[in-house]
Structure formats: C-alpha cells, structure tokens
C-alpha positions in Angstrom: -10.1 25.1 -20.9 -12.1 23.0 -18.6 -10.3 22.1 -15.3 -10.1 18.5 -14.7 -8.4 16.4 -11.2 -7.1 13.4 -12.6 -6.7 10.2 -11.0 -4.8 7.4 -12.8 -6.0 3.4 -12.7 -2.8 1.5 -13.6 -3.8 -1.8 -16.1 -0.4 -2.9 -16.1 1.2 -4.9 -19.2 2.2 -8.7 -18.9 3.5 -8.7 -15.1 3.5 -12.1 -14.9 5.0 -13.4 -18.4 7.5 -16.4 -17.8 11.3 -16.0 -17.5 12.2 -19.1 -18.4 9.8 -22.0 -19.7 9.8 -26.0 -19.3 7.1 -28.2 -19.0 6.8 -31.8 -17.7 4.4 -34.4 -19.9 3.3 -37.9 -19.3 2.6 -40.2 -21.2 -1.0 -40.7 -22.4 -3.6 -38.1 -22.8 -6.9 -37.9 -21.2 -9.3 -34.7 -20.7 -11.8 -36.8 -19.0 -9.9 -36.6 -15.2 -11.9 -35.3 -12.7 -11.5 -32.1 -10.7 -10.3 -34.2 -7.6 -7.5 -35.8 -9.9 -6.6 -32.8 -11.7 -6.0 -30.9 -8.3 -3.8 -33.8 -6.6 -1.7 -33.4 -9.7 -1.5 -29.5 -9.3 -1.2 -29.7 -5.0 2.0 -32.6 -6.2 3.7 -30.4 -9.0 3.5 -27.3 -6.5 5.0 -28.8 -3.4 7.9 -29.4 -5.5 8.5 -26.6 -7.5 6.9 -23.9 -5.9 9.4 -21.1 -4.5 7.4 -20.7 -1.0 6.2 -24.8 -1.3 6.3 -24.4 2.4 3.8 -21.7 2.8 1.1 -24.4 0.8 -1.7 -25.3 3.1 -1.8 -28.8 4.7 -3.6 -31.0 2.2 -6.3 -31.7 4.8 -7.1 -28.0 4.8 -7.9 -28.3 0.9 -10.9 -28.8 -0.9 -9.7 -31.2 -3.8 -13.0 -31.1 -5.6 -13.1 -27.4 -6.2 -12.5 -25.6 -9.7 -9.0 -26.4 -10.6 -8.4 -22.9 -11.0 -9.4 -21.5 -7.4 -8.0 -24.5 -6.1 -4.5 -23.4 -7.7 -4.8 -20.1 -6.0 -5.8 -21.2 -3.1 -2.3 -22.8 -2.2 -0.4 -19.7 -3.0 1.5 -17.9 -0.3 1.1 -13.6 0.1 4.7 -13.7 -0.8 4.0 -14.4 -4.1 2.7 -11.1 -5.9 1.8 -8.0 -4.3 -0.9 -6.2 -2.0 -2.4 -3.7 -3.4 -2.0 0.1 -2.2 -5.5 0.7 -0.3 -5.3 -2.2 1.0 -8.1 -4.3 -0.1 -6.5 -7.2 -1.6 -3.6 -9.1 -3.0 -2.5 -10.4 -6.7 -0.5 -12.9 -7.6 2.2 -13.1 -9.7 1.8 -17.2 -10.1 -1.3 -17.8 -12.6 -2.6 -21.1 -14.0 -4.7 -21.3 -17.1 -7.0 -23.9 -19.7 -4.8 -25.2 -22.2 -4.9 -23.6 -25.9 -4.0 -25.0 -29.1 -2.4 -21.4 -30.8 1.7 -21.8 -30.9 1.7 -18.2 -31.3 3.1 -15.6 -28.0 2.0 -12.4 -29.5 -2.0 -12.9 -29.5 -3.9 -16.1 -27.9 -6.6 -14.0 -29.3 -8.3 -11.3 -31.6 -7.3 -7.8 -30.4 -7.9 -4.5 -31.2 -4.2 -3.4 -30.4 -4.7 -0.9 -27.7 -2.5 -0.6 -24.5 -4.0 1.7 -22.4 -4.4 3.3 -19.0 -7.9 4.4 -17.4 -8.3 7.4 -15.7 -10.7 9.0 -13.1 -12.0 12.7 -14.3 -13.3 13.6 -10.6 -14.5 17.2 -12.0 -16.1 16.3 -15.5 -19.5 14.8 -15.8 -17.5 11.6 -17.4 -15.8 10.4 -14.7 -13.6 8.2 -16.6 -11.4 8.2 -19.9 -9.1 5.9 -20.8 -5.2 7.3 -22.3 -3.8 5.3 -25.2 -0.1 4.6 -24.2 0.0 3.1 -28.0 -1.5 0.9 -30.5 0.2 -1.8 -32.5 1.3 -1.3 -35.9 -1.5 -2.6 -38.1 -4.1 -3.3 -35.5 -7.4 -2.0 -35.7 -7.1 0.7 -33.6 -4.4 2.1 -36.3 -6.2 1.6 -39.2 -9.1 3.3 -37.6 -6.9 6.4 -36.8 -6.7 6.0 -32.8 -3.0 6.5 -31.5 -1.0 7.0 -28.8 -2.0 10.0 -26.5 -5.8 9.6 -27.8 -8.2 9.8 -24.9 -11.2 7.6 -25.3 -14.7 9.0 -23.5 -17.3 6.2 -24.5 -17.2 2.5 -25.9 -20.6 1.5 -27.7 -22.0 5.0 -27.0 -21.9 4.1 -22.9 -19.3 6.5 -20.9 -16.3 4.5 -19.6 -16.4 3.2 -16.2 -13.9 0.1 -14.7 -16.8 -2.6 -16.3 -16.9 -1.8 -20.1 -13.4 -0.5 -19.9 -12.2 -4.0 -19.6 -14.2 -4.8 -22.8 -11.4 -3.7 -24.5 -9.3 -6.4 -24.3 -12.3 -8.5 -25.3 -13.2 -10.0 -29.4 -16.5 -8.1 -30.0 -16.7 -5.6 -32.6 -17.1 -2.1 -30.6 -17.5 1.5 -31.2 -15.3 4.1 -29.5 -15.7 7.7 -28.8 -12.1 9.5 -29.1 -10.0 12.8 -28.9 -6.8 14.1 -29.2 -7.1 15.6 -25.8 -8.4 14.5 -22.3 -10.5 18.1 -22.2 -12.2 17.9 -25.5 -15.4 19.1 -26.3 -17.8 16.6 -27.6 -17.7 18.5 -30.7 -14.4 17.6 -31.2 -15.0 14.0 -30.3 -15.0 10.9 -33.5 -16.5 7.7 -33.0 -15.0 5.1 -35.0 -16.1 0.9 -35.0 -13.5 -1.5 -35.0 -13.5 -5.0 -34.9 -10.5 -7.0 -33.2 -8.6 -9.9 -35.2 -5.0 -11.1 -34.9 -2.3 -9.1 -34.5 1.2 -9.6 -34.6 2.6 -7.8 -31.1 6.3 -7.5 -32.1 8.7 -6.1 -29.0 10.7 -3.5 -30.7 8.2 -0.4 -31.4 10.2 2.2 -32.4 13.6 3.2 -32.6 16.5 6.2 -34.0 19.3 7.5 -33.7 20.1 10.7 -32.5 22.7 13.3 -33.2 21.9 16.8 -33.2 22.4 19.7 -30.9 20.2 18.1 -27.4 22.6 15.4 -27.4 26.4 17.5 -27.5 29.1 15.5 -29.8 27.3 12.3 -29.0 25.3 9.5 -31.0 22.4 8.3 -29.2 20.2 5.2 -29.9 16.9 5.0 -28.7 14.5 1.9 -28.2 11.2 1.4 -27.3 11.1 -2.2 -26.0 8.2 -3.8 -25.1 8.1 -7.3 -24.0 11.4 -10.0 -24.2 9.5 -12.2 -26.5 12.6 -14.2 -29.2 9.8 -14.9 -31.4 5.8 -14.9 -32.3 6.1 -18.9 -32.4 7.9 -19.5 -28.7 11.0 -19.4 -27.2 12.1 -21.1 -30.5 12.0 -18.8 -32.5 14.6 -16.4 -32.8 12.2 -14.1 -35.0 12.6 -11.0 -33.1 16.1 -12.4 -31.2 17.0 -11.6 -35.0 15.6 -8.3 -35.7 17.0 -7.1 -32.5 20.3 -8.3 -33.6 19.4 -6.2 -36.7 18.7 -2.9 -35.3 21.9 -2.9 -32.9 23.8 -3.3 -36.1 22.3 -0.5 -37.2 23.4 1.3 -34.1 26.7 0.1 -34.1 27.4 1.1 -38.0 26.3 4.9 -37.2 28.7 4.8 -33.8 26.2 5.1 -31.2 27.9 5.8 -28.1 24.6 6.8 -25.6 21.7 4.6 -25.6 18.2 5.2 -24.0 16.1 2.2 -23.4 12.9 2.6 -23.2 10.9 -0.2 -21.0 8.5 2.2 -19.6 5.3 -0.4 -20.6 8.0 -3.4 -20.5 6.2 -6.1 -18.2 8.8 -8.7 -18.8 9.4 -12.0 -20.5 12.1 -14.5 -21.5 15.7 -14.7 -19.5 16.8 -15.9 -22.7 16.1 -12.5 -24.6 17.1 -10.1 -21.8 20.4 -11.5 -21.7 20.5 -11.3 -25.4 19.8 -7.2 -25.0 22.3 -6.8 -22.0 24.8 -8.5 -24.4 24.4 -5.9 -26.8 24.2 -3.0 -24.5 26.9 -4.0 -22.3 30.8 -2.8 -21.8 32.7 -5.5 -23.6 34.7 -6.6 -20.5 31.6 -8.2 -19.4 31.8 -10.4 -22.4 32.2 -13.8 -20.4 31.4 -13.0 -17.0 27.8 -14.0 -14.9 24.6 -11.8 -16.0 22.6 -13.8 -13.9 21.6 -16.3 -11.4 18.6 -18.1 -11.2 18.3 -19.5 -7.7 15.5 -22.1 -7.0 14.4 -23.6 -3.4 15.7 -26.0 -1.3 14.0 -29.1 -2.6 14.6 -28.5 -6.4 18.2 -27.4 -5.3 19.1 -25.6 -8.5 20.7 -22.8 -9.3 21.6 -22.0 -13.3 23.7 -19.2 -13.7 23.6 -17.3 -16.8 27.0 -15.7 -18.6 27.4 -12.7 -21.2 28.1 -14.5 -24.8 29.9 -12.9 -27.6 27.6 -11.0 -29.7 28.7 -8.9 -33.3 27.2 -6.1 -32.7 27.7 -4.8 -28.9 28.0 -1.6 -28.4 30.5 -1.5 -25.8 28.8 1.5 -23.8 30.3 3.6 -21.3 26.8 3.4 -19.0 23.1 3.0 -19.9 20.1 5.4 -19.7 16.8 3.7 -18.9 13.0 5.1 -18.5 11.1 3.6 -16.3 7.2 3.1 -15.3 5.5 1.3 -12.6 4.9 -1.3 -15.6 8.6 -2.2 -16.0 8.7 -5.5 -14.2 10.5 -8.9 -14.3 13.1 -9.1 -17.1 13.0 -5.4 -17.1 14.8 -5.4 -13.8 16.3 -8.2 -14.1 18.5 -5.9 -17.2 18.8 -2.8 -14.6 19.8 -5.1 -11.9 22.0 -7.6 -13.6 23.8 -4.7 -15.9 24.4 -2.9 -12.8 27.9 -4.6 -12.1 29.9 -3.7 -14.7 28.5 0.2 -15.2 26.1 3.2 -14.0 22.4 2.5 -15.2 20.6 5.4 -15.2 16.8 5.4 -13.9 14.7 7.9 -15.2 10.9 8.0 -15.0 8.9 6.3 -11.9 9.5 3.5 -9.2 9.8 -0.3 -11.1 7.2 -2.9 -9.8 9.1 -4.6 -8.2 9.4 -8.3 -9.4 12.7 -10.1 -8.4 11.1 -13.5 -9.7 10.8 -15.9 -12.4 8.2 -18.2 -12.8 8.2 -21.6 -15.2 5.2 -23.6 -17.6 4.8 -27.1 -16.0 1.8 -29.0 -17.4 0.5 -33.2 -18.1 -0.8 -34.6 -21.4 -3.7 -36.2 -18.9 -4.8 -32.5 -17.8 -6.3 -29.6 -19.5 -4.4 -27.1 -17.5 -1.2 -25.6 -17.6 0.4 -23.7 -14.1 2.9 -21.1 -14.2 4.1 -21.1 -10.2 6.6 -18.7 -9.1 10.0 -21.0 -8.6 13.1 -18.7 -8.7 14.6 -15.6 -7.7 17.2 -13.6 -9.7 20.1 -12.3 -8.6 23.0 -10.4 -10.4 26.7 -11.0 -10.6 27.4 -9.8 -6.8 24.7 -11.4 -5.5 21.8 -8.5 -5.2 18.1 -9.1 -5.5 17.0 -6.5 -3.4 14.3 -4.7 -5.6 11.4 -6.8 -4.5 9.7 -3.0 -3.5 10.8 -1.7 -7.2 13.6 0.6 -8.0 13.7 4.0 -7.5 14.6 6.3 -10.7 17.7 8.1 -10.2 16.1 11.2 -11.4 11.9 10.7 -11.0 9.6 11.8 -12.6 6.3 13.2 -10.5 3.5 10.9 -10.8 1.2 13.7 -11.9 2.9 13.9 -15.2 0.8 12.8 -17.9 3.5 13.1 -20.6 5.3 9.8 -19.1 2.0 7.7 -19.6 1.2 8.4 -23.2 0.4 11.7 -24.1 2.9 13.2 -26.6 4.9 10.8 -29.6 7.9 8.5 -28.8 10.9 10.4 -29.2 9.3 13.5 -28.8 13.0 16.1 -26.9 10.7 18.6 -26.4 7.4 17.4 -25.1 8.2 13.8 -23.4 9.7 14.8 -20.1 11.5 11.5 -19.1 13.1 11.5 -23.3 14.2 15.2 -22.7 15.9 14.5 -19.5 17.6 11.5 -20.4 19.3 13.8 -23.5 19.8 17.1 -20.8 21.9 14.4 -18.9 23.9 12.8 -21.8 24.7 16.3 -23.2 25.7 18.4 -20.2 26.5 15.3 -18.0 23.8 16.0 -15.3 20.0 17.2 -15.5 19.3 21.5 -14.8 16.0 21.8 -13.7 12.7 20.3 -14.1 13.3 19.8 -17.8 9.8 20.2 -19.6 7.2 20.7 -16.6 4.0 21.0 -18.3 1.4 18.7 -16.2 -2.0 18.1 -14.8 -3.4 17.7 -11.0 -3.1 14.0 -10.8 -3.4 11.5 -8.1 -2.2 8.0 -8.7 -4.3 5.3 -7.7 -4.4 1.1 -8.3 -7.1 -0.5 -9.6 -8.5 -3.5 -8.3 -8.2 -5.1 -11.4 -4.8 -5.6 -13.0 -4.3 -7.0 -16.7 -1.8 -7.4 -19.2 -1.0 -7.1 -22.7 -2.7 -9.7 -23.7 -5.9 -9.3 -21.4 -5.1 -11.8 -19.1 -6.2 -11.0 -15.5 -4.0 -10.8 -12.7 -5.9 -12.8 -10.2 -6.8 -10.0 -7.0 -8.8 -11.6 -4.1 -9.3 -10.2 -0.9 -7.1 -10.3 2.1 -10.0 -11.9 4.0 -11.7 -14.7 2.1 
C-alpha cells in the first residue's frame, strides 16, 4: 500500500443559513435603480439592523457607486465571521445576494448531490482528491454509483486541484474519476458522467434504532441531521417539521431511551426547527421553560425569547449524545448550548465552528437584492453565549482521523470511531480507550475558499485590501 500525508481543505456546509427570516417590502417595484440608490438603501437598512452597526464606516468613507455586492461587504465589521487559520484573510458570516424567483430552500439550482471535502495527497503524484462525506438520495451522484467514503482523483479527465474542484457545485454535465479508496490504483479507478438537475435536499439522512449487545439494556436512536430546514418551500412549510415529528414517534413507540445526534455536516438553519428538535429530545420538565433568547442591538432594542412547547412525541431523555465536526455551526450550537440547562450533552467528535449568531432576510420590491446581515446573538436559558471560538467535544476525536469525515457508512459500531464511542459510553457509562484507532497521517488545514451546501461562497477577502 502506497504511503500518502494527507492534508484536509475544509468546504464547510451552509455556515451562514438564516436563523430566523423577515423581510421588509415597499411598495412599488422597480429594477431600473441605480447602483448609487441601491447602496443608500443597503448603507440605511444596515445601520439599523446590523448587530456591529457601529463598526460601519462613515458614509463619506464609502463609495456609493460601487457594485452593490462589494459595497455590502465593504461595511461589515471583522467581528462578523471569522479569520481564517494562516492568517491571510477573513469571511463573513453576513452575505447579500441577486434576488431569485425559485420558492424552493433545498436547491436554487441543478446539483449533482455531492457534499464533499478536498484533500491535499503531498506524497502522490495527484496532489489532491476530494472525500465524499455523502450524496443525496436520488441525486446524480447516486444513481451513478458514487457514495459516501468514495475518493474522486479527476473531474473531466483533469486531476483535482482547488479551481476545478469548485466545479462541483456548478450545472455542467462533468465526468469524474472515482475509488473506493484514497490509495487506489488507477486500475481500480471508474469514470462515470453525470449531469446535475434538481434535487430535493431533505435534512433527515438516515436514521435506526439500536438495541443489541454495544449498547447494554438500552434503546438507542440515531439521527443524521443535516440542516434545520421545516420544509423544501420556506419556513412555511412544515414538510420536514412533519417527518421529523414522524420518526421521533417512531423512536418513542420502540422506547428509546439514548439518542445520538448526528450534526457532524450540520451548518445550521431555522430557530424555528431547532427548537422543534430540542423539544423532542429534551427532559420533559423543560416543557415550558426558555430554550432561547435572541438578543438584538441597542437601536432595534429587541430581544424574543423562545420557550419549549408541548410536543407528542418527546422522548423525555436522561442526557443527549452529540457528534460533532468543525461544520456544526449556528443552530447546531444553538441545540448543544440551549439544551445544556436542563441535562449533560455529550460532545463527541471535533471542536464546533463556533457561530453564536443569527442573521435575518431584509429586502425592497424597488431593488434586485436581498441582504442577510448578522443582527442577533443567542443565548440559552442562563444566559451563556460563550462559544463564539466553538465547543470543545467532551471526548475528541484527533483531526487525523479520516473515519469522522466520510470514510466508512453511517451507523457503522465498528468502523466509525465517533458512532462507536458514543455506544462504548452509553453501555459501560464512560469511554475505555481509543475506541477504533485505525487512521492516516493527516494535517488539517482551511482553505481559502469556504462553500456551502448549496454552493454558495463564503465571501474571504484579505486582511489588507
């Protein structure tokens, strides 16, 4: 077998999708405004709302006739977002984009239904490979045969590098160059075309019960969860709200007692449906009582707090197991940190991004853009919103291991190391050893570009403009 130092480029999954979503319309529409008008709304709407609205420039400072777009980014403060590792730049969790006409949340566009991490092979003449953390049920990718743990070499017969890997996320019809393994021959390699078309992104991806001898007298549930999305038509629909609803009657009909959450590629989403999940994972006596507060700044002088409602089918658990990336973000922590109160969550996996806040859709019928500033931060039923850094997994798992990023099936006690610890610790009430320990000779590094789900760019500029 070929020796191979790995380095991993994080493309991260919807960091930036909205916690809670308004918007503010006037009257009469008309495309027609110039760039100048456009940007006096935009400069207006963000002194208001924007959390850090005193960290904006002074308008004299601004160029009003620039691109709406860099002129949006160009009042954001370096508290907004994150600087990346290295050092050479900074994104931003506020984003502003064109208007679109597609009432749909799961794909603005055709996609071939691969979510995916790229990798640096520093001792194989390909230098990169991208890992597939999973495809979506029905996509292209499926039906062509690709799935998670598949290692992709070369896209239209061109080895990956950080351009074409971005291609992607992009509507042309390519051809990839696969393997079951990142050290395969070329003789082991398929090629395979696909083209990308609609697909329907649903949050739940897998989920079962388990109750065998790994997990002692008890009944586990498991859920992969990947984005707190109530529906593919908007936050009204209660599509998925409903199937969720669904499967924890399921769980609560077979007596689950454990439950391991899975919001390792989790980026975020609605308020709306992570308190719907906490209020089915949660200890009843929470029923009534705060799950959150949304607490906006000084001008808009709001703060809407957010209580545990009644719901069927709650489990009523004695404490929560959760596995954990560097791609659980936003709501994701906003369940660890807002369950946290009223019982012990458990952090398995690697350190959380890090986002403690929400951001809202503000737009005008007389402009063709739509802004998504940063205007809240969230805090939990004691007050606590310190996990602007991340949290840190109670029991973590070393970066090098390629089994938390994609390599082995969901659900998979003997192979996926964070899975297999999260059962050691339910069954014999604490973790002995390393669990499973098979891994590579890794070194994690950020990219300088940063997507998600949906192929949206995280803007990154420079410190230094």
């Amino acid at each position: 077998m070929k020796r191979v130092r790995f380095s991993r480029i994080i493309i991260c999954c919807s960091i930036f999708l909205f916690l809670i979503s308004c918007s503010r319309d006037d009257e009469h529409s008309d495309s027609t405004y110039s760039n100048d008008t456009s940007n006096e709304w935009i400069d207006q709407t963000m002194r208001y709302w924007y959390y850090w609205y005193s960290d904006i420039p002074a308008k004299k400072s601004l160029d009003f006739k620039a691109d709406p777009e860099k002129f949006f980014y160009k009042l954001l403060s370096l508290k907004d977002g994150k600087d990346l590792p290295d050092g050479s730049g900074h994104y931003y969790y506020s984003s502003i984009k064109k208007k679109t006409t597609t009432t749909r949340t799961d794909s603005s566009s055709p996609v071939l239904g691969i979510h995916f991490q790229v990798w640096i092979l520093s001792s194989s003449p390909l230098k990169y490979a991208i890992n597939v953390l999973y495809v979506l049920p029905g996509s292209p990718a499926e039906e062509a045969g690709i799935k998670r743990g598949n290692w992709i070499f070369k896209i239209d017969n061109i080895a990956v590098n950080m351009n074409n890997a971005y291609n992607l996320f992009g509507t042309e019809t390519l051809k990839l160059t696969f393997a079951d393994s990142y050290d395969a021959e070329e003789s082991a390699m398929k090629t395979v075309g696909l083209t990308p078309r609609l697909v329907e992104d649903r949050p739940i991806l897998h989920s079962e019960i388990i109750q065998n001898e790994n997990t002692g007298m008890n009944t586990v549930g498991y859920m992969v969860f990947n984005h707190f999305t109530s529906g593919p038509a908007g936050e009204n629909d209660n599509t998925y709200n409903d199937e969720l609803r669904s499967l924890f009657a399921q769980f609560k009909s077979a007596d689950v007692n454990e439950f391991i959450l899975d919001l390792r590629y989790n980026g975020g989403g609605l308020v709306t449906v992570a308190k719907l999940l906490a209020e089915l994972l949660a200890p009843a006596d929470a029923i009534g009582q705060t799950f959150c507060e949304l607490q906006y700044n000084n001008q808009v002088n709001r703060a809407y707090s957010h209580e545990f409602e009644t719901q069927a089918n709650n489990l009523n658990l004695p404490r929560l197991f959760v596995l954990t990336s560097t791609q659980t973000a936003s709501a994701s922590e906003a369940i660890i940190n807002c369950l946290r109160p009223y019982y012990t969550v458990n952090l398995i996996g690697e350190k959380t991004e890090g986002k403690n806040v929400g951001s809202i859709e503000l737009s005008s019928d007389k402009f063709d853009y739509e802004i998504h500033p940063i205007v809240c931060c969230i805090y939990n039923s004691q007050g606590q919103s310190n996990y602007s850094q991340g949290f840190l997994p109670d029991w973590e798992l070393k970066s090098n291991s390629r089994l938390l990023n994609g390599d082995v099936p969901f659900g998979d006690i003997d192979n996926d190391i964070a899975f297999n610890v999260a059962l050691q610790w339910i069954k014999n009430g604490n973790v002995q050893g390393d669990a499973v320990t098979r891994q590579m000779d890794i070194d994690p590094i950020l990219a300088p570009g940063q997507w998600n789900r949906r192929g949206e760019s995280r803007l990154i500029v420079p410190l230094i403009d």
